[in-house]
C-alpha positions in Angstrom: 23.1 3.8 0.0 26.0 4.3 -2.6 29.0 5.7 -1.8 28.3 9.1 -3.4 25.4 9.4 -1.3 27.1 9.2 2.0 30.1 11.9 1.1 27.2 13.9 0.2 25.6 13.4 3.5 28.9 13.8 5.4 30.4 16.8 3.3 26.8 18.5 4.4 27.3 17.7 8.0 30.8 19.2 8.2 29.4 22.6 6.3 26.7 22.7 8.7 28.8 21.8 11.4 31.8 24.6 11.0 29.5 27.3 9.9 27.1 26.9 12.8 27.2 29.8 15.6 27.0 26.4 18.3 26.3 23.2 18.5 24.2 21.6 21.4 24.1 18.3 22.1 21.0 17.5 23.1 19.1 14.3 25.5 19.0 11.1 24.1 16.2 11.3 21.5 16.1 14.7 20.9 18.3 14.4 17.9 21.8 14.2 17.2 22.6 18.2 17.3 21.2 21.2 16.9 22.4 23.9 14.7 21.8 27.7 14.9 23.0 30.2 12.1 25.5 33.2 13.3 22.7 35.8 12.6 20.2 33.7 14.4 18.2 33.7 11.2 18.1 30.1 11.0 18.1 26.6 12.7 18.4 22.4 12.2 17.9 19.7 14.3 19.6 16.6 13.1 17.9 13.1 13.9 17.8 9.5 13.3 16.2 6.7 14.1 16.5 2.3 13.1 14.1 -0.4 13.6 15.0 -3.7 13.7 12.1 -6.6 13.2 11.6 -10.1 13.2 9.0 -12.1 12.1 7.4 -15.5 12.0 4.7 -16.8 10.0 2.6 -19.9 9.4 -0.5 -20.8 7.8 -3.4 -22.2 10.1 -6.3 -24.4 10.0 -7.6 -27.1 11.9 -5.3 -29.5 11.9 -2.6 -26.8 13.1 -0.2 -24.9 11.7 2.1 -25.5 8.6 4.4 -23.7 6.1 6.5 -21.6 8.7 8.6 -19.0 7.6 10.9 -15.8 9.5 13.1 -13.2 8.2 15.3 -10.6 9.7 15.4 -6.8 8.4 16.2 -3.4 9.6 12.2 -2.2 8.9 13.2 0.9 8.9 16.2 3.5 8.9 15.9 7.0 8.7 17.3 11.1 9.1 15.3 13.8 9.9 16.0 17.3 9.5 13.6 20.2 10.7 14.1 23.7 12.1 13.5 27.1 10.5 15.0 29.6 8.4 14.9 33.4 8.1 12.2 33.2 10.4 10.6 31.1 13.3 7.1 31.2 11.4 8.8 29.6 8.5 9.4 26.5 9.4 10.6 22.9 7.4 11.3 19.3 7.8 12.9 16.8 5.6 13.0 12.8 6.2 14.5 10.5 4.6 14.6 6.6 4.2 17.2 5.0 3.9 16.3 0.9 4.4 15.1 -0.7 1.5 11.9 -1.1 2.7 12.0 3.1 2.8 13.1 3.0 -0.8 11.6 0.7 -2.2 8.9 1.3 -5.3 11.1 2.7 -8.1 9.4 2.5 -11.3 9.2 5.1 -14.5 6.8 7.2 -12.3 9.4 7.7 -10.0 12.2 8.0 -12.6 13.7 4.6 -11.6 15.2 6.4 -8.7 14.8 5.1 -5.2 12.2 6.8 -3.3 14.7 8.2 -0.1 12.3 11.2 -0.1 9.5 10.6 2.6 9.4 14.5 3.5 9.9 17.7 2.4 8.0 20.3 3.1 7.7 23.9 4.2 5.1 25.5 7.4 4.8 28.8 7.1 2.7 30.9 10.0 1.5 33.6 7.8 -1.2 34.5 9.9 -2.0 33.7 13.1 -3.3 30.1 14.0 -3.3 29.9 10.1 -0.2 27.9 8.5 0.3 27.1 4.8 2.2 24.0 4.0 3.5 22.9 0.8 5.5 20.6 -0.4 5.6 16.5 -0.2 4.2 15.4 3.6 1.7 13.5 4.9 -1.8 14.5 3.9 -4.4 14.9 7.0 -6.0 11.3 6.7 -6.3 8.7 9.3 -5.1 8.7 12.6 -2.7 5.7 12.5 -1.1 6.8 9.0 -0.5 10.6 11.2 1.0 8.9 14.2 5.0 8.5 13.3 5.9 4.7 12.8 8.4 6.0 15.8 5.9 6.0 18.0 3.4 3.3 17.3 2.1 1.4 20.4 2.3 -2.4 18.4 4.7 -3.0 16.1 3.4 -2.0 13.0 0.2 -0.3 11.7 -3.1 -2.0 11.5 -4.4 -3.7 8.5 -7.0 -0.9 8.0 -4.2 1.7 7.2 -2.2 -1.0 4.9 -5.6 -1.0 2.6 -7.0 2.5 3.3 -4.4 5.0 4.0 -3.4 7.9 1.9 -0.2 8.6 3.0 1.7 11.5 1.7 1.8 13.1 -1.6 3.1 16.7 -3.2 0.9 19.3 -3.1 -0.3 22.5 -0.7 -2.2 22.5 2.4 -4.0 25.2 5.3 -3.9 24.4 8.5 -5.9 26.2 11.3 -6.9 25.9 14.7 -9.0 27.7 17.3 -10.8 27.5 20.4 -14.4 27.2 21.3 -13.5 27.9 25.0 -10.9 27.5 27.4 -10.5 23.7 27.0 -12.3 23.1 23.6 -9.7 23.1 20.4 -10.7 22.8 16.8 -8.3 21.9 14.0 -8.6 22.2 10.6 -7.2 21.0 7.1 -7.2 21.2 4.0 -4.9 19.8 1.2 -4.7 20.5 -2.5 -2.5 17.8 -4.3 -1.6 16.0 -7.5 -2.8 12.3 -5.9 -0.2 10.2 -7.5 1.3 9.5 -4.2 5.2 10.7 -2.8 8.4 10.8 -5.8 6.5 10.9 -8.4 8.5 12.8 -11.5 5.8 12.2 -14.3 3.7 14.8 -13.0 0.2 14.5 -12.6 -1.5 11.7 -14.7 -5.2 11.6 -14.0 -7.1 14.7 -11.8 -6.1 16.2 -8.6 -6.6 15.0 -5.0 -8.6 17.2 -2.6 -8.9 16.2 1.4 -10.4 17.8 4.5 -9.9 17.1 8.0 -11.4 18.5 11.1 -10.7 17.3 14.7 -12.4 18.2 18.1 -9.8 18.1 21.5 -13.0 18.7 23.9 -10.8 18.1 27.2 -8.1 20.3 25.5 -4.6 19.4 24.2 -2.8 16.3 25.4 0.3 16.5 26.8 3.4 16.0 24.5 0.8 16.0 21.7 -0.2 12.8 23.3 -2.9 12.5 20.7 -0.7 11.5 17.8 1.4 9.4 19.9 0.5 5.4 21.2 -0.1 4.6 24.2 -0.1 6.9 26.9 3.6 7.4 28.1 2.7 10.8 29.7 -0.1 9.0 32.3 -2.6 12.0 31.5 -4.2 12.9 35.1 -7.1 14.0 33.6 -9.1 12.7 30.6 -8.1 14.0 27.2 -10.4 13.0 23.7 -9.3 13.8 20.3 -11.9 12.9 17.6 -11.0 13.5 13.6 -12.9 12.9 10.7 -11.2 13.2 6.8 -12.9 13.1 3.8 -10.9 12.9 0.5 -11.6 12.9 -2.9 -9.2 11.5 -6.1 -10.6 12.8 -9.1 -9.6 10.7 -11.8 -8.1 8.3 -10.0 -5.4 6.0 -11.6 -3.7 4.2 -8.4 -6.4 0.9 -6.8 -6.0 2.5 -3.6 -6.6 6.4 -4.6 -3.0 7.4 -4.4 -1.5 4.2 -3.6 -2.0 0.7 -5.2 -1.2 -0.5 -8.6 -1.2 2.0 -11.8 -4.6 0.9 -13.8 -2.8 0.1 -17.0 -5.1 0.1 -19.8 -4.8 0.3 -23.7 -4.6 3.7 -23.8 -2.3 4.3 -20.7 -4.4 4.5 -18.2 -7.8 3.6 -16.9 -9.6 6.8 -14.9 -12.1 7.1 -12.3 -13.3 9.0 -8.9 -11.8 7.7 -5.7 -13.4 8.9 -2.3 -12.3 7.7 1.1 -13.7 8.5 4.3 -12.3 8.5 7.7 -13.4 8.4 11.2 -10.9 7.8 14.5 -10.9 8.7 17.6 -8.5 9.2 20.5 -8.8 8.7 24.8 -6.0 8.8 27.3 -6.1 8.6 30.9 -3.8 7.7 33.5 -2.2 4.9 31.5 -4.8 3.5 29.9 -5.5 4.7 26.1 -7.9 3.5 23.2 -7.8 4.2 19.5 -10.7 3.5 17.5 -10.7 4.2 13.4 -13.2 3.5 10.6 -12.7 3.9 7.0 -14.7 3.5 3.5 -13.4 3.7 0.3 -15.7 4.0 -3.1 -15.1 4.5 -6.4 -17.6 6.0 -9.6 -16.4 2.9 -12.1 -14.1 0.5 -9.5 -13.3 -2.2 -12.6 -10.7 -1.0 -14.7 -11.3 -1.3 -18.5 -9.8 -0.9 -21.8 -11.1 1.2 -24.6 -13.7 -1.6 -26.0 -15.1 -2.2 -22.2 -13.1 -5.3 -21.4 -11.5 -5.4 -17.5 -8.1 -5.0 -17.5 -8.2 -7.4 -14.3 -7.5 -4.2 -11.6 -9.4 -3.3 -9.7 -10.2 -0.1 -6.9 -10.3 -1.8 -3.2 -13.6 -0.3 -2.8 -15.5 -1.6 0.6 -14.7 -1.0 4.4 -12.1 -0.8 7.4 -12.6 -0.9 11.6 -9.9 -1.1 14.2 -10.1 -1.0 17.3 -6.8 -0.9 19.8 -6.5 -0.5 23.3 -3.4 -0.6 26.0 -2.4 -0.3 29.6 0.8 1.2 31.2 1.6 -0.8 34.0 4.6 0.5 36.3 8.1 0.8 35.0 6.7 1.5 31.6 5.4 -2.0 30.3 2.6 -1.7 28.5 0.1 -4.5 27.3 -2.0 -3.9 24.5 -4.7 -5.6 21.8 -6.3 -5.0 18.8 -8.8 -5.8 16.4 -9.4 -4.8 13.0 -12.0 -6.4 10.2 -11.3 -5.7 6.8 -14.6 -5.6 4.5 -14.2 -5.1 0.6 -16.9 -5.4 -1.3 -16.7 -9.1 -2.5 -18.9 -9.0 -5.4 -16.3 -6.4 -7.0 -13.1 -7.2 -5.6 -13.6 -11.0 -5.3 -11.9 -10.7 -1.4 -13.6 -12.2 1.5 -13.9 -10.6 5.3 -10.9 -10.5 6.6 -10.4 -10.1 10.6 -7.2 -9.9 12.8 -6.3 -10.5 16.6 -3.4 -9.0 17.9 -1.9 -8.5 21.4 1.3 -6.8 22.3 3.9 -6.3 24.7 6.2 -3.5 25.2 8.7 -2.2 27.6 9.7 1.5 27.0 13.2 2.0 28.0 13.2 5.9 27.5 9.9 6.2 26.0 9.2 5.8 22.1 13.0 6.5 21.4 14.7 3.3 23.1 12.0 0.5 23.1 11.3 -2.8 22.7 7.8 -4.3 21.4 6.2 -7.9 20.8 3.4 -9.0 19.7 1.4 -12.0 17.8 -1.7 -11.7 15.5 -4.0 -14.3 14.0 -5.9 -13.5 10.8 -8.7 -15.0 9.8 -9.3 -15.0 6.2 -13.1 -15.9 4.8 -11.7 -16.8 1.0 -8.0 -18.4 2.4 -5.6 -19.5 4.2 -5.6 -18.3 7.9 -2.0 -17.2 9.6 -0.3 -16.6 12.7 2.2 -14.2 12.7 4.8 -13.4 15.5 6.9 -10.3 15.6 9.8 -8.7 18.0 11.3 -5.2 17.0 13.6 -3.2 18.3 13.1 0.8 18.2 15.8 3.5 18.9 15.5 7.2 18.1 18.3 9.5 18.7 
């Protein structure tokens, strides 16, 4: 972050600061202060949060392992801003990242800028249990990509959402919820956006993106919105259930991954086609133990990118499949041991990748929950077309 940046960051903090009507410090990980306007008419809640990793690879087969390597990095570091303003039903959060991992991506799409925008967005009540977001967030795919890398029960997402997810993106979406009985909640979503993915200045260069989400809590809510959260920290005493499914559709398509991926460069800019990815997950707590379960499937109308004359460019849309499965325990004095599975199928004949499945168990002792933590783990991937690899990871988390 250049040196601009941070007077702007600090000049902001003093305004906010000296204007507010009080500042209250609030409990370790519940951010850093919180602001309230003279007239009441408005509020922030300051917070931030690092994550420090690890890692060490090698290559496997079997004669043993070879080729080690290990790095160091601060994953991630971010600030978070929410509250509202002029009213409670109008609501806002901004995030931004500030490793270089967080910034990382800058190309002409993005006006060579660093990408330190992760959110902005605005949540206005407007009716009822109806909201109206708008603005660059998250859009309502799969589970894991929804759960804050804050409070991820391993130490990093699955494979399945480094291949599948959708991840955020600017645009507009409804939210809605309501209940079937005393217990039973249904939510809803839908989002309307431009499906080039998140700081993206070019505008939009193919169709729009279009996704729907609809989620069943039959048991009723978990506590501390348990269901977007690993592991289960709050020991539910009775069993809670969340099950989702998304559906989204990227018409005219020019990322490999929907809204992610590569740009499909062709000879006359670029290559076009319909992207739809599905999603299925699912969510159970009880009494310590949780398990996450997620499936995904990507296809495409034309998944080989071509010039004008019909010859492959040589990208292609990671069209095929995605399972993982992830379980863990919370054993007294908050350690928790968990494992997971997930197979990665692409459709080989198009994509030229083999079945790809990885092993992975963790270890994790929450010092004050998700916001002071430390996690381990070690996953073995076994690659059908390459190389297998062990990897071993230790991270430390803290959130104020």
């Amino acid at each position: 972050m250049n040196c601009k940046t941070i007077l702007t960051s600090v000049s902001m903090f003093v305004l906010l600061y000296t204007n507010a009507q009080q500042t209250n410090a609030p409990k370790f990980g519940k951010g850093i202060f919180n602001l309230v306007g003279k007239d009441s008419t408005w509020s922030m809640n300051m917070g931030a949060r690092m994550q420090f990793l690890a890692t060490a690879e090698w290559d496997s087969n079997k004669d043993g392992l070879y080729n080690p390597s290990s790095s160091m990095l601060v994953r991630r570091a971010r600030l978070k801003f929410k509250g509202f303003a002029f009213s409670p039903k109008l609501k806002y959060k901004m995030e931004l990242g500030l490793s270089n991992r967080d910034i990382s991506g800058a190309s002409e799409h993005t006006g060579n800028a660093p990408r330190y925008i992760l959110d902005a967005v605005l949540k206005w009540n407007f009716h009822q249990n109806f909201e109206l977001w708008f603005g660059q967030t998250k859009l309502p795919g799969n589970r894991e990509r929804v759960i804050s890398s804050a409070d991820m029960q391993l130490v990093d997402r699955s494979l399945l959402n480094k291949r599948f997810n959708i991840d955020r993106d600017m645009g507009i979406q409804l939210r809605h919820h309501f209940n079937l009985s005393d217990k039973f909640l249904v939510r809803e979503a839908l989002a309307f956006s431009q499906g080039e993915g998140r700081n993206v200045t070019v505008g939009n260069l193919g169709g729009h993106q279009y996704t729907a989400h609809l989620e069943l809590l039959p048991f009723g809510k978990f506590e501390g919105k348990g269901d977007y959260v690993g592991g289960d920290l709050k020991r539910e005493q009775t069993p809670k259930l969340a099950i989702g499914m998304s559906y989204d559709f990227n018409n005219n398509a020019v990322k490999t991954r929907s809204n992610q991926g590569t740009y499909m460069v062709n000879d006359e800019g670029y290559y076009q086609t319909n992207i739809s990815t599905f999603f299925m997950d699912a969510m159970f707590k009880y009494k310590g133990f949780s398990f996450m379960g997620e499936y995904s499937y990507r296809d495409a109308k034309d998944p080989i990118a071509k010039n004008s004359d019909g010859t492959p460019t040589g990208e292609i849309v990671q069209v095929g499949s995605g399972l993982n499965l992830q379980s863990g325990y919370l054993f007294d004095k908050n350690w928790e041991v968990s494992g997971r599975f997930t197979n990665i199928s692409l459709d080989e004949n198009i994509t030229g990748k083999g079945t790809e499945n990885q092993y992975t168990i963790g270890l994790s002792k929450y010092i004050v929950g998700h916001k002071l933590k430390v996690q381990t783990d070690i996953s073995y991937l076994d690659i059908a077309t390459a190389t297998n690899q062990l990897m071993y990871r230790l991270q430390v988390d803290i959130h104020f």
